[in-house]
C-alpha positions as CSV (number, residue, x, y, z in Angstrom):
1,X,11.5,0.1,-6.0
2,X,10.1,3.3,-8.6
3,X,6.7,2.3,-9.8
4,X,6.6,1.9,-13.5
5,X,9.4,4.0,-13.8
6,X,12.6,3.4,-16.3
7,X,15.3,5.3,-16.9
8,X,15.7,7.5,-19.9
9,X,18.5,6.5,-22.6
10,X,20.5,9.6,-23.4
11,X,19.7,9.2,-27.3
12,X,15.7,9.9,-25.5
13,X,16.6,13.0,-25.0
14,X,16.9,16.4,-26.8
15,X,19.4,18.4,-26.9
16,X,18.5,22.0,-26.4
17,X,20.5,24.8,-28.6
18,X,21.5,27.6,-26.3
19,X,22.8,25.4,-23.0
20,X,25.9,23.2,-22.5
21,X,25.6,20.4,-19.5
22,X,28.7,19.8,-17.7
23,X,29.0,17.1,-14.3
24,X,32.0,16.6,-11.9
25,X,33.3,15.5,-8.5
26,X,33.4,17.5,-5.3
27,X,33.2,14.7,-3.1
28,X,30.7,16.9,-1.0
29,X,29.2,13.6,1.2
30,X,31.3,10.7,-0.8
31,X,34.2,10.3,-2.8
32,X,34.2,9.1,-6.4
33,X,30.4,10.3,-7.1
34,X,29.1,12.9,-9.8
35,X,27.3,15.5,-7.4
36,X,28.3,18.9,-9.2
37,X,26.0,19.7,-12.4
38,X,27.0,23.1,-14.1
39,X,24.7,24.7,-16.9
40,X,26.3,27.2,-18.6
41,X,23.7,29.5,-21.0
42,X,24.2,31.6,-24.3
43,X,23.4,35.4,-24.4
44,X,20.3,36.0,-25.3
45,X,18.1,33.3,-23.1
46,X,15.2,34.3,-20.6
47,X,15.2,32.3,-17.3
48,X,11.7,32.0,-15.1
49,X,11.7,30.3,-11.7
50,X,9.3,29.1,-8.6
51,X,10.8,28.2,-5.3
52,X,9.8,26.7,-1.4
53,X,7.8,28.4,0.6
54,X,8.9,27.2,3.7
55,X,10.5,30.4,5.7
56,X,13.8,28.4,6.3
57,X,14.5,28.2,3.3
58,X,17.9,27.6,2.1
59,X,20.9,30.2,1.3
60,X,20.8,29.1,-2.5
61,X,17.4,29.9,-2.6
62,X,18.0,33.3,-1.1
63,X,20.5,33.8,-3.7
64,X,18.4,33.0,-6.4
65,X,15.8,34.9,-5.3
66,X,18.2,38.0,-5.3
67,X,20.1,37.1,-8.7
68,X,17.1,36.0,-11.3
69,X,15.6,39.6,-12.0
70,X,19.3,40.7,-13.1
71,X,18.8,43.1,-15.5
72,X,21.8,41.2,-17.3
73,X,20.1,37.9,-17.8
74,X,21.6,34.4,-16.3
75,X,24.2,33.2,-17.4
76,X,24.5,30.2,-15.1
77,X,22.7,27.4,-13.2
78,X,25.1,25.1,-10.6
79,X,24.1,22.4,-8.4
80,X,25.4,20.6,-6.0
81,X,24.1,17.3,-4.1
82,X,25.4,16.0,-0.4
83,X,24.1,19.4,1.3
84,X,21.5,21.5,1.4
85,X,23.2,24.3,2.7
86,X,20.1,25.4,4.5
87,X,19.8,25.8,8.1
88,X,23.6,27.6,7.6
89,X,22.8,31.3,8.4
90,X,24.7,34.2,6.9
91,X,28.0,31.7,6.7
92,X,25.8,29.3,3.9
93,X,25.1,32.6,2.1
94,X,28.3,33.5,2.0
95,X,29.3,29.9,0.7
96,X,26.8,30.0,-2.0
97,X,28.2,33.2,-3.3
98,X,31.6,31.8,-3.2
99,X,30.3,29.3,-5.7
100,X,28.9,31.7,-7.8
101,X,32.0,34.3,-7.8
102,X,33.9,30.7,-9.0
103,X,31.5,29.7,-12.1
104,X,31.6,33.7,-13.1
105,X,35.5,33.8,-13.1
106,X,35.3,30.2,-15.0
107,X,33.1,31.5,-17.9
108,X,33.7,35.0,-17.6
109,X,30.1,36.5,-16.4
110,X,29.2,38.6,-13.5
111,X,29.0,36.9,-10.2
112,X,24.8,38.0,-10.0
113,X,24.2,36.0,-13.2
114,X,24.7,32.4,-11.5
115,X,21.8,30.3,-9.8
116,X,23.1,28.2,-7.2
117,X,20.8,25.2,-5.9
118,X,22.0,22.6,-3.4
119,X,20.2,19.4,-2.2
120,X,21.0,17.1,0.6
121,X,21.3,16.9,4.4
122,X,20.0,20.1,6.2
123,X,21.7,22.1,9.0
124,X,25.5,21.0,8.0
125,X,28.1,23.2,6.5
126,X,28.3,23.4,2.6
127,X,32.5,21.9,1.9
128,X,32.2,25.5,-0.6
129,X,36.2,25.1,-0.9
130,X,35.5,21.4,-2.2
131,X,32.8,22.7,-5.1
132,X,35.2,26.0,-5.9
133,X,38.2,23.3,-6.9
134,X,36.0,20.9,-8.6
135,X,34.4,23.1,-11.2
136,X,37.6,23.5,-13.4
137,X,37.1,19.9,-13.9
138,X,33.9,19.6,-14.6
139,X,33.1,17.7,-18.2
140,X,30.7,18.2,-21.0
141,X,27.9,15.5,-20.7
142,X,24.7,14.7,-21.8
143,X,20.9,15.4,-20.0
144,X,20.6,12.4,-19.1
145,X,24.4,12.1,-17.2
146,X,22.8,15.2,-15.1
147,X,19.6,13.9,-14.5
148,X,21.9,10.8,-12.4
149,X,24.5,13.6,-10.7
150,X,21.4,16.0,-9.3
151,X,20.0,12.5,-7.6
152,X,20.3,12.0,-3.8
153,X,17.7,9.2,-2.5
154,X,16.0,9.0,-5.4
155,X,16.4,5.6,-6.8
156,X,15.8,6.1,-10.7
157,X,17.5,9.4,-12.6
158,X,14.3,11.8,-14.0
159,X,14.5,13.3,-17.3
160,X,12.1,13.3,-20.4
161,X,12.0,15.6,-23.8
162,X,8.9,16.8,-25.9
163,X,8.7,18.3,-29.2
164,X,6.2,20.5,-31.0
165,X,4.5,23.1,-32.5
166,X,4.3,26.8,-31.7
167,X,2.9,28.9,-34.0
168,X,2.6,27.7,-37.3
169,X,6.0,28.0,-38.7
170,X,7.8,27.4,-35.7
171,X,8.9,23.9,-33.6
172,X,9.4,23.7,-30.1
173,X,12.8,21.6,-28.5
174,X,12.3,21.0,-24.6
175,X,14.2,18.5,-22.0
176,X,14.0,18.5,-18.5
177,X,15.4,16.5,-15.3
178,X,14.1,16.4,-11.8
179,X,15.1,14.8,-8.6
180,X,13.2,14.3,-5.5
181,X,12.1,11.0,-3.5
182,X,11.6,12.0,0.4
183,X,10.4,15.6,1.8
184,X,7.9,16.2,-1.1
185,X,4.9,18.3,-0.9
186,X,3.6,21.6,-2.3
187,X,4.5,24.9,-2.2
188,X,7.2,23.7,-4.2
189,X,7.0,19.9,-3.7
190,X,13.7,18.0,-1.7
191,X,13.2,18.6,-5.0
192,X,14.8,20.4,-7.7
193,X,13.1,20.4,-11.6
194,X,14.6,22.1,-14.6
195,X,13.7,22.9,-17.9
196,X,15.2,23.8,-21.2
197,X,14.2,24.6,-24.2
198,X,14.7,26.8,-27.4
199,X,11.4,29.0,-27.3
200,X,12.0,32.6,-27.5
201,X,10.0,34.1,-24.4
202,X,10.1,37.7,-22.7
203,X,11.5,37.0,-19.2
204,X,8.3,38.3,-17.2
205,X,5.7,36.1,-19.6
206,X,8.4,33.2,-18.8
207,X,8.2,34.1,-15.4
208,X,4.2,34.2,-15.6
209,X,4.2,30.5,-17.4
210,X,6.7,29.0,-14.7
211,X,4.5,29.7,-12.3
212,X,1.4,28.2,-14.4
213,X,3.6,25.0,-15.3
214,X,4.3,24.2,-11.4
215,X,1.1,24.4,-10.9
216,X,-0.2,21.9,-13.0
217,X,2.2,19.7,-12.0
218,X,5.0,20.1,-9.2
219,X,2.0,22.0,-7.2
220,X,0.4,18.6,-7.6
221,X,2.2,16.0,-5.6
222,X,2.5,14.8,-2.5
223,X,5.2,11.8,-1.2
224,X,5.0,12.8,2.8
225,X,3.8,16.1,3.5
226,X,6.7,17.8,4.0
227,X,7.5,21.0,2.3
228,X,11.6,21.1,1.7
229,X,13.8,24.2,2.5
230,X,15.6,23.9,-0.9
231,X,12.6,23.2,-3.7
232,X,13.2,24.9,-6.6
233,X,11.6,24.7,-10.6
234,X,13.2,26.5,-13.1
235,X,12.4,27.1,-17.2
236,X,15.2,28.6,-19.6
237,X,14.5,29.9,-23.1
238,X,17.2,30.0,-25.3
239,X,15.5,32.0,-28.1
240,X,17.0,30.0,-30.4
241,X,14.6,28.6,-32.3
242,X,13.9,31.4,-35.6
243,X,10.5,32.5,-34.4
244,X,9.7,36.0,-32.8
245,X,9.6,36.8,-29.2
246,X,6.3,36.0,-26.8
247,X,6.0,38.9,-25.1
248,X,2.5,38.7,-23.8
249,X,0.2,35.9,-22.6
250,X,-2.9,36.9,-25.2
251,X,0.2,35.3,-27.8
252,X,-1.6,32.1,-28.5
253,X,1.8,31.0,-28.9
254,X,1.4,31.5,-24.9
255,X,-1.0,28.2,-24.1
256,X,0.6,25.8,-27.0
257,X,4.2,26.5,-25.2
258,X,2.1,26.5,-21.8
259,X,0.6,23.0,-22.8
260,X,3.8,21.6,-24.2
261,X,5.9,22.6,-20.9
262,X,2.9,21.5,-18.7
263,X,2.8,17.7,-20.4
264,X,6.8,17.5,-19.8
265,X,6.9,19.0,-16.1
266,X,3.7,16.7,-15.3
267,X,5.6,13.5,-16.4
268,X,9.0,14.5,-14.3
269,X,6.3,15.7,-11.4
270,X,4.6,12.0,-11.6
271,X,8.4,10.4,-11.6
272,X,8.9,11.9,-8.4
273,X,5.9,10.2,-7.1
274,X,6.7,6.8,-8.5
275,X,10.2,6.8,-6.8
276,X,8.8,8.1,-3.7
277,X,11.2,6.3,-0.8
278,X,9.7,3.1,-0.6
279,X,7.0,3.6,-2.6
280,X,5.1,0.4,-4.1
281,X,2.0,2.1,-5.2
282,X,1.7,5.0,-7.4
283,X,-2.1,6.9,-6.8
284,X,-4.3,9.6,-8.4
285,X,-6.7,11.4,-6.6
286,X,-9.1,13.3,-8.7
287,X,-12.1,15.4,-7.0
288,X,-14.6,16.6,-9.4
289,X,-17.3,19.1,-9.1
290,X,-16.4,20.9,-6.0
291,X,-17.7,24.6,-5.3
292,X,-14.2,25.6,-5.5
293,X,-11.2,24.3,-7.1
294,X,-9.6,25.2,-3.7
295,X,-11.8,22.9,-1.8
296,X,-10.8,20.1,-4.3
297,X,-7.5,20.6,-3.3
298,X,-7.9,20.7,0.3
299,X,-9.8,16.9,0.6
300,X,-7.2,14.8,-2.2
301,X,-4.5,16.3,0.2
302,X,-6.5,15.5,3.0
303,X,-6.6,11.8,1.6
304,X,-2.7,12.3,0.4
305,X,-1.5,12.8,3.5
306,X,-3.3,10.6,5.7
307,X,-0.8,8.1,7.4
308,X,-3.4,5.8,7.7
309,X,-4.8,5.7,3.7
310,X,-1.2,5.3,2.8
311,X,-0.2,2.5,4.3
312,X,-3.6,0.3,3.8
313,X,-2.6,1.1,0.4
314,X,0.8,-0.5,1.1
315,X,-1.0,-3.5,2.4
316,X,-3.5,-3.8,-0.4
317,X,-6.3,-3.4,2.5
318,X,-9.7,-2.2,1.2
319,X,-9.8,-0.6,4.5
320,X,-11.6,2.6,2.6
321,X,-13.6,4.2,5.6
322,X,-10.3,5.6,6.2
323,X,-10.7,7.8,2.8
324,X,-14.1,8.6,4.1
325,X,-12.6,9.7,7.0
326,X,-9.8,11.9,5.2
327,X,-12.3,13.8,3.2
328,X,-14.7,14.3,6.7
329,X,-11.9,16.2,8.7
330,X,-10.3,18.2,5.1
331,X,-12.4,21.4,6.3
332,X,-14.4,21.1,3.3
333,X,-18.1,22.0,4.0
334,X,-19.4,18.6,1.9
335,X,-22.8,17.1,1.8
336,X,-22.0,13.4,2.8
337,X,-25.5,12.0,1.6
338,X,-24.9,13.5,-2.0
339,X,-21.6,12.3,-2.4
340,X,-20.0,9.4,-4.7
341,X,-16.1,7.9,-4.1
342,X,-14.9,5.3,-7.1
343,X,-11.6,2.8,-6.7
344,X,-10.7,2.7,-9.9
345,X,-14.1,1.7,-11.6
346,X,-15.5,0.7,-8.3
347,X,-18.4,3.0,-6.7
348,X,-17.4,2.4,-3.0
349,X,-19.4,4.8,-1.5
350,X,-23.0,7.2,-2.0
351,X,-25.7,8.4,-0.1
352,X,-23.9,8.5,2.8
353,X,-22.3,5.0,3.2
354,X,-21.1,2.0,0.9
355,X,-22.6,1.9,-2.1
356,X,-25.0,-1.1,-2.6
357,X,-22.9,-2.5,-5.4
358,X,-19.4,-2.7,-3.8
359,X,-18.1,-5.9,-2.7
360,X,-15.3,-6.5,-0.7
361,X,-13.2,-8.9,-4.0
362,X,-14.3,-5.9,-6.3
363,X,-12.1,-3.6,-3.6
364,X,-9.6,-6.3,-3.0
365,X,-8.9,-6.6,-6.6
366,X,-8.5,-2.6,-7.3
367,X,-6.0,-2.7,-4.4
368,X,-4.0,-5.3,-5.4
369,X,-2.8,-3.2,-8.6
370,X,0.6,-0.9,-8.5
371,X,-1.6,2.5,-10.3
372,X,-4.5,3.0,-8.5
373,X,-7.1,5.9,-9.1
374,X,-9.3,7.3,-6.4
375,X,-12.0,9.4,-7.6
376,X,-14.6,11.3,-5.8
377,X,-17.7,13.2,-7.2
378,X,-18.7,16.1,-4.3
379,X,-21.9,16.8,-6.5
380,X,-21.6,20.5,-5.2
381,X,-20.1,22.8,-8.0
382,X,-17.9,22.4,-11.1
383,X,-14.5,23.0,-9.8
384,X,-12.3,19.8,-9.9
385,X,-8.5,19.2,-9.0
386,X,-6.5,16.1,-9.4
387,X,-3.1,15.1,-6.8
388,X,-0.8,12.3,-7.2
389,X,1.0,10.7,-4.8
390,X,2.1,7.0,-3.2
391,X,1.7,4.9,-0.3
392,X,3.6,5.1,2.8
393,X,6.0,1.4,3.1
394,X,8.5,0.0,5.7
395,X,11.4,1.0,3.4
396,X,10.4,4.7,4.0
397,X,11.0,4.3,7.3
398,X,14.2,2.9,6.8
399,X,15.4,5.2,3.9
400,X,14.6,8.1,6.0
401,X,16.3,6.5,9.3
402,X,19.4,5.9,7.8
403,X,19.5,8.9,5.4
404,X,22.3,10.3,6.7
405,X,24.7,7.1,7.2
């Protein structure tokens, strides 16, 4: 049901020098399923990495935390889907270390330079013991075979590659996979992203430029407003692409990788969105001149997350006082009688009510389209912020009711 959304063929993506993909079988939630993805890096890499907010966060993500400032470098990312492992207490810690003291033994690092990540249903034991005797049989594969094993509701597998210059001499390989469907919103919005390539970064500029890259895109969806325990974003730099390190942000290398990882992680960001659980429509939600980009933020969430704007957009019902509405209780100070709201090229509202051009066919007919663009001009500054997200359907309902059957 992914909106404009198609699969990637494996020969679409790059590979990345540095980083073998393998994919197995623990049978964590169902027999006879790929849900174990092991990355495995060379010497030499930097890893960078953003994770949830939420303060129940999973064990993984307590590991992580603890285990990506090694002063030995990662060696090792391995996820599992089926369970989240969060919601486990000091026994899911424990688990997740068991997984990591496995991969070390398996490819001969130390247990503190493997990431675990887990995904699935919250406050159920991780099957650790299952995971432990699946990863000796875990098989080399391609991005695009891990980009189907990380999956869990999603309906479409997300991966995408880009290529290009940094530096003048120099070319940049990167690939990436995402998954994520249900319990998607910011501060990390369950979804887990990664991203390889061969740039050769310093760990704390990566660090710096992971945080930038979530921003601008991961920071900038919404499916339902709920912030996972388990979200996770990740960037790995092999180094092994001949040109010297980028040890500081002045590097104008710095923005031409930032802008290169920014246009991948936006397009697995939006992918999210488009297979949102249920989703029919995929919308963009773009405030311009606001006195703060902060207060930009605050009304396309507002709209976002309203129950009520999401599913008229489900039934293609110009209903659009309920946008109106959305931006009125955001917390925003704005000046109703100066401002402007488009659907798609049509002005719906200014100076304080509908606009005297909008009709309700001219509505009807922006509705009726699967990519839809809500713009509003608050006239009151030069801040601007844009959020993406999809409307709100029976099926998600149903996905969500049945999730764990």
């Amino acid at each position: 049901m992914a909106v404009n959304l198609k699969e990637k063929n494996a020969d679409e993506l790059l590979s990345i020098d540095g980083i073998q993909v393998f994919v197995g079988q623990a049978g964590v939630k169902k027999p006879n399923h790929d849900d174990l993805t092991l990355m495995v890096l060379a010497p030499g890499n930097s890893v960078g990495a953003v994770f949830t907010q939420n303060r129940f966060c999973a064990a993984p993500v307590h590991i992580c935390k603890a285990h990506l400032f090694d002063e030995d470098g990662v060696r090792a990312l391995v996820v599992n889907t089926g369970n989240a492992n969060a919601g486990t207490g000091v026994q899911g810690r424990n688990d997740a270390l068991s997984i990591c003291r496995a991969v070390a033994e398996q490819i001969d690092c130390a247990v503190s330079q493997v990431l675990p990540f887990s995904t699935g249903v919250i406050l159920e034991p991780l099957p650790a013991d299952k995971i432990v005797a699946a990863l000796p049989d875990v098989k080399p594969v391609t991005w695009a075979d891990a980009a189907r094993a990380i999956m869990t509701t999603d309906t479409v597998p997300k991966a995408a590659s880009r290529e290009g210059k940094v530096g003048s001499n120099h070319t940049v390989r990167a690939t990436g996979i995402a998954k994520g469907a249900g319990m998607i919103h910011p501060n990390m919005a369950t979804m887990l992203g990664f991203i390889a390539c061969d740039a050769n970064v310093s760990q704390p500029v990566l660090q710096l430029l992971t945080q930038e890259v979530a921003d601008m895109s991961f920071n900038s969806i919404t499916v339902d407003g709920d912030t996972s325990t388990n979200d996770s974003f990740v960037i790995i730099a092999t180094g092994r692409n001949g040109q010297s390190e980028i040890d500081n942000i002045a590097d104008p290398r710095y923005q031409q990788l930032r802008d290169l990882l920014g246009s991948l992680a936006l397009e697995l960001a939006q992918a999210i969105v488009r297979d949102g659980e249920g989703a029919t429509k995929f919308i963009t939600i773009q405030v311009d001149n606001a006195a703060s980009r902060e207060d930009a933020r605050k009304i396309a969430y507002a709209i976002a997350h309203s129950p009520l704007v999401k599913t008229a957009f489900y039934a293609s019902d110009p209903n659009l006082g309920r946008l109106l509405a959305a931006i009125g209780y955001s917390g925003v100070d704005v000046n109703t009688d100066t401002l402007r709201m488009w659907l798609g090229d049509v002005l719906v509202a200014e100076e304080g009510g509908r606009a005297a051009s909008y009709t309700e066919e001219a509505g009807q007919r922006v509705m009726n389209e699967a990519e839809i663009t809500v713009r509003i001009d608050l006239r009151s500054g030069r801040d601007s912020a844009t959020v993406y997200t999809c409307d709100l359907s029976k099926e998600y309902v149903a996905i969500n009711a049945d999730y764990r059957s």
